[in-house]
N, C-alpha and C positions, 0 to 999 in steps of 0.2 A: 583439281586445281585449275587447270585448263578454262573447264565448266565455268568455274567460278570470275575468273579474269574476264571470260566475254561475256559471262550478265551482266559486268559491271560497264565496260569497255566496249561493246557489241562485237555480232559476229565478223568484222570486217575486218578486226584487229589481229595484224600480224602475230601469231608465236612458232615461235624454233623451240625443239627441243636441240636443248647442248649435250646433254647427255642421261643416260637414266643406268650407267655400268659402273657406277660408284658402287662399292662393297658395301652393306651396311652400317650402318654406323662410323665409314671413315675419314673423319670429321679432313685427316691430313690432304690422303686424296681428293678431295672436294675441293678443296683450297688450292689444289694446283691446277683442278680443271678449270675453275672459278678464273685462276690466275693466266690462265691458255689462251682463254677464250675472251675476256674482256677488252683485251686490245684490240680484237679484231672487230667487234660489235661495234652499230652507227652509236655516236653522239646521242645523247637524250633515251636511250634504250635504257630498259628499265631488267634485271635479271632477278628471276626468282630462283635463291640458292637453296635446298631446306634438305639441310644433312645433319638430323635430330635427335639424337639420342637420349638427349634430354628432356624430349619434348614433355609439357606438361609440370614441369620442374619449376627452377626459381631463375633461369638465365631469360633475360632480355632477348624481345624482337629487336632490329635493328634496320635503320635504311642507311644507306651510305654512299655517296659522291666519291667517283672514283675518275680522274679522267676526262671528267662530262659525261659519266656513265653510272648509272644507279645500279646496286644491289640491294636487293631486300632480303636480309636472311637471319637465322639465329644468333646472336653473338656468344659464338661456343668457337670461334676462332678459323670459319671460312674465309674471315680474310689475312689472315698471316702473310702468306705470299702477295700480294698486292704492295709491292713496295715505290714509296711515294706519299705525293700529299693526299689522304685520304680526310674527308666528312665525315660524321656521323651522327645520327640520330635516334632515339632512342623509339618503339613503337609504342603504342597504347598498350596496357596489358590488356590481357586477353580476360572476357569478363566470362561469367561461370553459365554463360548459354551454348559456349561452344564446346567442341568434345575436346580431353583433355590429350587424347590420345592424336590426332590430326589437326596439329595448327597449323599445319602446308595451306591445307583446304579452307581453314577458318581462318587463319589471322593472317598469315603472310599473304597468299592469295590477294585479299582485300588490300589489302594494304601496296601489295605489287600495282595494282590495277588505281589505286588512289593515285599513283604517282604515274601512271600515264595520263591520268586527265589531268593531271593538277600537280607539276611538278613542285609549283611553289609550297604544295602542302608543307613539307616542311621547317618553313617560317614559323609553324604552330607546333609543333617536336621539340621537345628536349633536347639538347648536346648531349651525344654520350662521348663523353672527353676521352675514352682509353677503352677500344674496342676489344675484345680478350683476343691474345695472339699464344699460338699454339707455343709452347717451350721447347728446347734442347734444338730448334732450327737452324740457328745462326750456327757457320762454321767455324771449326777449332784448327787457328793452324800452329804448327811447330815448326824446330828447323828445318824438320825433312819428312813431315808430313803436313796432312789435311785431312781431318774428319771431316765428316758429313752424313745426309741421312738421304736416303731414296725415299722421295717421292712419289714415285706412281713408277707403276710395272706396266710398258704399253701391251697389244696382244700378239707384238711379235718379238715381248720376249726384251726390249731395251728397259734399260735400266734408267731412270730421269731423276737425277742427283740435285740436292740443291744445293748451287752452286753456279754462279751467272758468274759474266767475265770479269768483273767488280772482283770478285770472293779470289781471283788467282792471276791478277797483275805479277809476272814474274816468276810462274810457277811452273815445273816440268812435271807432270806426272812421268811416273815409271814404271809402278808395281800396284796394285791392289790386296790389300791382304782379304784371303777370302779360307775359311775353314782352318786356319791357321799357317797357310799356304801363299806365298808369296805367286803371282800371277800379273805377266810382262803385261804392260800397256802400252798400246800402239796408236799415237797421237797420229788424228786424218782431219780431213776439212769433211769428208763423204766417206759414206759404205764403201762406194766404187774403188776408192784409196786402197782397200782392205788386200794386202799379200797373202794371205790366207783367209779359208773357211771357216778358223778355227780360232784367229786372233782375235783378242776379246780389245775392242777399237774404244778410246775415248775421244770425242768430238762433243761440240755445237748442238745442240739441238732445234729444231724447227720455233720453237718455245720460248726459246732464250736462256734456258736450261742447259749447263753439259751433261751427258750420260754417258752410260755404257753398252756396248752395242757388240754383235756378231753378225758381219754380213752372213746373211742365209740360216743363221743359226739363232737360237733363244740363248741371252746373257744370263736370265734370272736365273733357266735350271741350272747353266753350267756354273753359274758362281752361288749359287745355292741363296737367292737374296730375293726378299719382298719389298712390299713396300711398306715402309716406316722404319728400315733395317737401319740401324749406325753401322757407316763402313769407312774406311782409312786408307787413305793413298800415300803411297810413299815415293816424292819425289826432290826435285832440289832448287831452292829460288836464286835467283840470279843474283851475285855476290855473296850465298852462304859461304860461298869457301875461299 
């Protein structure tokens, strides 16, 4: 894919790899690195997203203005979390010279690389009006709790919930239900906060995300949770009672 962006673009053109430790096929996690890392990216930067399982199928390529920042990627719902005014654009289908198997290579690729020469190309695009956005994301709250799903499981073991400060104006976490197990939670601003080893910490994350966290410790093994898990807190909003 690399390959393909500087024959178009030459070899002089910047690329970052953001990441290549997405699990196969998981469209969810994609969507949150997707979601991580485009705020941090300059203006006019173009991201090639291509987490495919479909690849070959009947879903839409897609470009999309995010920010002043392009994505080029499947629309199987890597942008869910991108929340905001988002673009989009529908790509050319993919005509029957390329492999069906690899449109990273063949159609996004290109198409990535269109849009660093020639950002206006999309004057010539289709609107795609209603980009596919992943279901069951949005939080469910009650009086005395909040669902939620985990998004990504980092490699030291935190748990990155979705859930921004938006989602819990006036909310106490307390508890976690985990195995059927009610398990204390210890509101911090930092690890360093952490009175124990062993306290399983909710805070902030780096992301704009809250998680769940153990200084020195792995959350995921101790609460037995992956990623795309529906989990429940149970806590109390200001004026429930």
């Amino acid at each position: 894919m690399k390959a393909v962006v500087m024959s178009f673009c030459g070899y002089d053109t910047p690329i970052h790899d953001l990441t290549h430790m997405v699990a196969p096929g998981n469209i969810l996690q994609g969507a949150y690195h997707l979601a991580a890392a485009l705020p941090n990216l300059p203006e006019g930067s173009v991201t090639l997203a291509v987490i495919d399982p479909d690849v070959g199928g009947s879903r839409n390529g897609m470009a999309a203005l995010f920010r002043g920042r392009f994505v080029v990627a499947p629309d199987n719902g890597l942008v869910s979390l991108l929340y905001g005014a988002l673009k989009a654009w529908k790509l050319p289908p993919a005509d029957e010279s390329v492999s069906p198997t690899f449109h990273g290579r063949d159609v996004f690729a290109p198409c990535a690389a269109r849009l660093v020469i020639d950002p206006g190309w999309t004057e010539f695009l289709a609107p795609l009006e209603n980009p596919v956005k992943l279901g069951g994301l949005k939080p469910v709250c009650s009086i005395n709790s909040v669902q939620t799903n985990v998004l990504h499981v980092d490699h030291f073991g935190n748990c990155i919930l979705g859930l921004c400060p938006h989602d819990l104006l006036g909310f106490f976490p307390e508890v976690i239900m985990s195995r059927d197990i009610e398990i204390p939670l210890h509101t911090v601003l930092s690890y360093c906060m952490s009175k124990s080893d062993k306290s399983v910490l909710f805070l902030m994350g780096s992301q704009g995300f809250f998680e769940l966290g153990i200084n020195k410790g792995h959350a995921a093994e101790v609460l037995g949770l992956s990623a795309g898990d529906r989990i429940t807190i149970k806590g109390k909003w200001i004026g429930s009672e």
